[in-house]
N, CA and C of each residue as an Amber inpcrd file, in Angstrom:
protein
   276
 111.1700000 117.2590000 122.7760000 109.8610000 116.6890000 123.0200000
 109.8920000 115.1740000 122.8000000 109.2480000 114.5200000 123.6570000
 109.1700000 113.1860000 123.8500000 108.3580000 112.2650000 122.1480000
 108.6330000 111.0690000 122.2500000 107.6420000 110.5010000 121.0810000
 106.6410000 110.5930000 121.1060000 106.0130000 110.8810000 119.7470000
 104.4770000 110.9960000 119.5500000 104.1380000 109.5600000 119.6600000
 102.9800000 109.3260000 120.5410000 102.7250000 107.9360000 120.5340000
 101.9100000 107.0120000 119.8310000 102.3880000 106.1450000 119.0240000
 101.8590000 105.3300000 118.0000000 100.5730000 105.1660000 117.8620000
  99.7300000 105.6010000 116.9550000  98.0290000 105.0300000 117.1660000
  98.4340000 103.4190000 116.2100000  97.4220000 102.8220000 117.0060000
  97.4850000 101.3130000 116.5850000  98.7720000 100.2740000 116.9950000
  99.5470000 100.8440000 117.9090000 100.6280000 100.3270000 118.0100000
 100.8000000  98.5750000 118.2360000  99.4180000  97.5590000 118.2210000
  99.6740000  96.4710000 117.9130000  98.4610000  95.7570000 116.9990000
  98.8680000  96.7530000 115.5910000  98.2200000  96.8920000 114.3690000
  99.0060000  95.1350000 113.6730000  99.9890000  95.4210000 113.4780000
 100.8920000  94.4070000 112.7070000 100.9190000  92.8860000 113.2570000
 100.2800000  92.5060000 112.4690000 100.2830000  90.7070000 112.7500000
  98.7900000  90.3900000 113.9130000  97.9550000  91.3860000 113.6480000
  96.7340000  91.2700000 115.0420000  96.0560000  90.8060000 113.3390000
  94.9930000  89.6510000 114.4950000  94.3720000  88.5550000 113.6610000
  92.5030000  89.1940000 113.5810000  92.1110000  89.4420000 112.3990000
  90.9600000  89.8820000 112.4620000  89.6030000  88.7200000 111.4380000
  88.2820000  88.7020000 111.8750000  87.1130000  88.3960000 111.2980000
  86.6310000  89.0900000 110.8310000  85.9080000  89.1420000 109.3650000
  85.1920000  89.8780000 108.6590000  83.6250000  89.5580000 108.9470000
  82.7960000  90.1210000 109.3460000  81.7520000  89.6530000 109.5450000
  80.5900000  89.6420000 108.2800000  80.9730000  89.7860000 107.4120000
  80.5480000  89.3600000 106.1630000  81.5610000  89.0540000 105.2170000
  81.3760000  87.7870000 104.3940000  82.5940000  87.1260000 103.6030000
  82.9490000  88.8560000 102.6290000  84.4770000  89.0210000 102.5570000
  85.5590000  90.1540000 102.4130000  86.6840000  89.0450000 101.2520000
  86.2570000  89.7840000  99.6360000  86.8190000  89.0050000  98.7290000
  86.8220000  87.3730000  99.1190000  85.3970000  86.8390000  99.2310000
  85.6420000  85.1290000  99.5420000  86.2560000  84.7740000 100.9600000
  86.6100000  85.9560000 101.8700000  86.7510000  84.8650000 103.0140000
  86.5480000  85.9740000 103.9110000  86.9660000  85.4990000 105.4820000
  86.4160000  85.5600000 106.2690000  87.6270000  86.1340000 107.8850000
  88.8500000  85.1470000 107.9500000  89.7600000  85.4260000 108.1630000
  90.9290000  86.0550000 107.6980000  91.6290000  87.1480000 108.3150000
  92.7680000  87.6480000 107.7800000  93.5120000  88.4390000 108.9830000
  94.8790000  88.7100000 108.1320000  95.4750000  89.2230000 109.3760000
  96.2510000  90.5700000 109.0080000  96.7500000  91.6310000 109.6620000
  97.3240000  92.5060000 109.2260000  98.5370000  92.2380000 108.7870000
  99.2810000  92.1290000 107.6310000 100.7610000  91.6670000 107.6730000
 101.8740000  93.0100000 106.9400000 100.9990000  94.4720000 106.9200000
 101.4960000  95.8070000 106.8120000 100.8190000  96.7760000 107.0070000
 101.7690000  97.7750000 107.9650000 100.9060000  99.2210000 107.8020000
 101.6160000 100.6100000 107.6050000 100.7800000 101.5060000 107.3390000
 101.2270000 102.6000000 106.3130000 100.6640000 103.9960000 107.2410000
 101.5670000 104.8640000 107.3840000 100.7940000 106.0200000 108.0240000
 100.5380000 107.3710000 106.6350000  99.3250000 107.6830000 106.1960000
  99.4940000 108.2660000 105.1800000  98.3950000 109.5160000 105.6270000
  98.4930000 110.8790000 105.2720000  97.7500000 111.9730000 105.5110000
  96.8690000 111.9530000 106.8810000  97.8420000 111.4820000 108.2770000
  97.5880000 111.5560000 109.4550000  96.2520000 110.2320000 109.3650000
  96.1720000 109.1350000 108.9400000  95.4830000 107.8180000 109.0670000
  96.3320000 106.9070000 109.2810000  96.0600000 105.8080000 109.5340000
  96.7710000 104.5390000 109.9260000  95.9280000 103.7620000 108.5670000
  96.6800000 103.2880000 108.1010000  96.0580000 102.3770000 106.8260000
  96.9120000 100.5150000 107.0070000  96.2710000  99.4070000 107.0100000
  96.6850000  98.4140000 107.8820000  95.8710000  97.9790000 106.2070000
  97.3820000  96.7190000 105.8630000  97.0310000  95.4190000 104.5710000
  97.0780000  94.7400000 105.3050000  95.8790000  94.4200000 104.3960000
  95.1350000  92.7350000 105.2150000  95.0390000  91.9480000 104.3620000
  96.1200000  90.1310000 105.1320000  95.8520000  89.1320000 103.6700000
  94.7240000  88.0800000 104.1620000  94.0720000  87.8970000 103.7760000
  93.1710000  86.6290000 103.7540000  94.2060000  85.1630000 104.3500000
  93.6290000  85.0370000 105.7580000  94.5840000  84.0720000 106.1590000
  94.5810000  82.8240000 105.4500000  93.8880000  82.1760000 104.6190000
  94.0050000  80.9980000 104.0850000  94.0210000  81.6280000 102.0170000
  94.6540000  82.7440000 101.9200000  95.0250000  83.0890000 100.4780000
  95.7080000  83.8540000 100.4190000  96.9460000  83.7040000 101.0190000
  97.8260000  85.0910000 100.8460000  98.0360000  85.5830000  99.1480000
  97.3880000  85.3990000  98.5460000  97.2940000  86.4580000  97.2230000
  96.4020000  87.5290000  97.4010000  95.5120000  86.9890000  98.5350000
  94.1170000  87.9750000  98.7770000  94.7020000  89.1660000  99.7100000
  94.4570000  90.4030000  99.1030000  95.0990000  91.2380000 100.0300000
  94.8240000  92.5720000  99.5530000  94.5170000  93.5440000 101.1080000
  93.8930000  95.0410000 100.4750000  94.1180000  95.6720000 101.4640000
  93.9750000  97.1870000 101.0080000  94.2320000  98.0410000 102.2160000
  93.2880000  98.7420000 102.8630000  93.2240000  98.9510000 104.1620000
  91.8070000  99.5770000 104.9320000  92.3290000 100.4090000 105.6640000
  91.3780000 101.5110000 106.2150000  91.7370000 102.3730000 106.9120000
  91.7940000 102.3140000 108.6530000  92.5080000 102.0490000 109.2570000
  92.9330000 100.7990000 110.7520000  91.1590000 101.0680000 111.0930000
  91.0590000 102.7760000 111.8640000  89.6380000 102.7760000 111.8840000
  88.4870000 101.5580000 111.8590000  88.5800000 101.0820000 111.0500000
  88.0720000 100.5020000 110.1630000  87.2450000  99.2590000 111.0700000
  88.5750000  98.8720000 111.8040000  88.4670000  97.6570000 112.2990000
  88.1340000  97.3780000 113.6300000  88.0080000  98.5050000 113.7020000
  86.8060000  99.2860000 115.5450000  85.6980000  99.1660000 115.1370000
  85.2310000  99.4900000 113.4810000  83.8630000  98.6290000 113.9560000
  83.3950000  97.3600000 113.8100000  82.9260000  97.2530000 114.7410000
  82.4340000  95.2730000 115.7400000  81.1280000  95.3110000 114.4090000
  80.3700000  95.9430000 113.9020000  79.7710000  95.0760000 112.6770000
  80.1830000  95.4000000 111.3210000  81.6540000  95.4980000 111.1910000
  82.1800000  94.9430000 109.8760000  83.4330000  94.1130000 110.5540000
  83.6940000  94.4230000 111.8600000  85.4890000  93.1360000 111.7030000
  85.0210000  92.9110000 113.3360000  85.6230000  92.0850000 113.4250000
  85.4940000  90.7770000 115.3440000  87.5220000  90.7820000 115.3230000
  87.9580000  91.3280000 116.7780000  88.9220000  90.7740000 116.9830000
  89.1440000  89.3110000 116.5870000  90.8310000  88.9470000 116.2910000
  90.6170000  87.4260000 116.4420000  89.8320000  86.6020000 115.6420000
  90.2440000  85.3840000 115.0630000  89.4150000  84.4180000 114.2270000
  88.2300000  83.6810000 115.0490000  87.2040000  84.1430000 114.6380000
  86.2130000  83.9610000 115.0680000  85.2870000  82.2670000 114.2250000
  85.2080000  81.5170000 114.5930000  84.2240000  80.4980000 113.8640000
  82.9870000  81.1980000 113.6800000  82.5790000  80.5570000 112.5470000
  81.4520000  80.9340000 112.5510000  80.2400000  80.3970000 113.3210000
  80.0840000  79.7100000 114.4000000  79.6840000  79.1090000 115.1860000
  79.4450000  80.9070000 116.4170000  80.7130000  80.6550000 116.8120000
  81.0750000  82.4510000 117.5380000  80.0110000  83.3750000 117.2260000
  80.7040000  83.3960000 115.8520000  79.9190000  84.7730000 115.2920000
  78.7110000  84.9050000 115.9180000  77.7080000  83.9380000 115.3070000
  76.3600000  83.4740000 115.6340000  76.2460000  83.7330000 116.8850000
  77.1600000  83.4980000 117.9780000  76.7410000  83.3400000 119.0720000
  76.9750000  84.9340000 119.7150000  77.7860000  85.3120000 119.5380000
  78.3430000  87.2610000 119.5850000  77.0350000  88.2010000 119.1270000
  75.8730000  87.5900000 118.0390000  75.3510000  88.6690000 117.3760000
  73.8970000  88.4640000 118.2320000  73.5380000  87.4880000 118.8150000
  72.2440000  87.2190000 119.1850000  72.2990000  86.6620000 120.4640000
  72.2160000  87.1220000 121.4120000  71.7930000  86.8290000 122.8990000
  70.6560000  85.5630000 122.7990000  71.4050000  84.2940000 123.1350000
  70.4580000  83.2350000 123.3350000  68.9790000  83.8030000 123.5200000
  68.8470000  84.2940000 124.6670000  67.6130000  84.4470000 125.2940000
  66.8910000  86.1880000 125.0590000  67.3030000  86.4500000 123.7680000
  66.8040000  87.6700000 123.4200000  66.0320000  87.0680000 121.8290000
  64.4610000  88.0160000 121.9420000  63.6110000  87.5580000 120.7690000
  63.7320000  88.4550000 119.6900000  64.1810000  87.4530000 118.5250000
  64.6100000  88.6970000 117.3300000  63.1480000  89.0480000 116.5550000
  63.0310000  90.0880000 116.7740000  61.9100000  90.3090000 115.8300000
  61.9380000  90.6440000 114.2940000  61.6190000  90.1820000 113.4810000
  62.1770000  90.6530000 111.5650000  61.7000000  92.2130000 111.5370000
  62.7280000  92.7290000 110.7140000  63.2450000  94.1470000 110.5630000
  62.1000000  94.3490000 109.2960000  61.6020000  95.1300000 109.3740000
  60.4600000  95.8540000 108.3370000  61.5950000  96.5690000 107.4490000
């Protein structure tokens, strides 16, 4: 039988945004991953603190309101979450 095919297979070294500051920052990147009880588990260091560093479940990082492909400015962000021309109304 042929290879089982990799979930996450370009997990390692893919550059992610936290969309809320994640231990003090904001950028980080995957720089290990772990396959443990059929999950993909991906360490992530804080790109400007490589002491900063934790493990998540890859999952994790599919969802668009906790992580943004790619280093995002925060300028971006802002601009990704709110459609110029859409009226936000405050959340009760």
């Amino acid at each position: 039988m042929g290879k089982k095919k990799q979930k996450f297979p370009h997990l390692l070294g893919s550059k992610w945004t936290a969309v809320q500051k994640t231990w003090g920052w904001r950028h980080f990147q995957v720089v290990s991953r772990k396959n443990e009880g059929g999950f993909v588990f991906a360490e992530m260091m804080a790109s400007c603190d490589s002491q900063v560093r934790f493990w998540l479940n890859a999952k994790t990082l599919k969802n668009r309101s906790q992580w943004r492909p790619g280093w995002k400015s925060l300028q971006e962000q802002e601009e990704l979450e709110i459609p110029p021309d859409v009226e936000v109304l405050e959340e009760w």
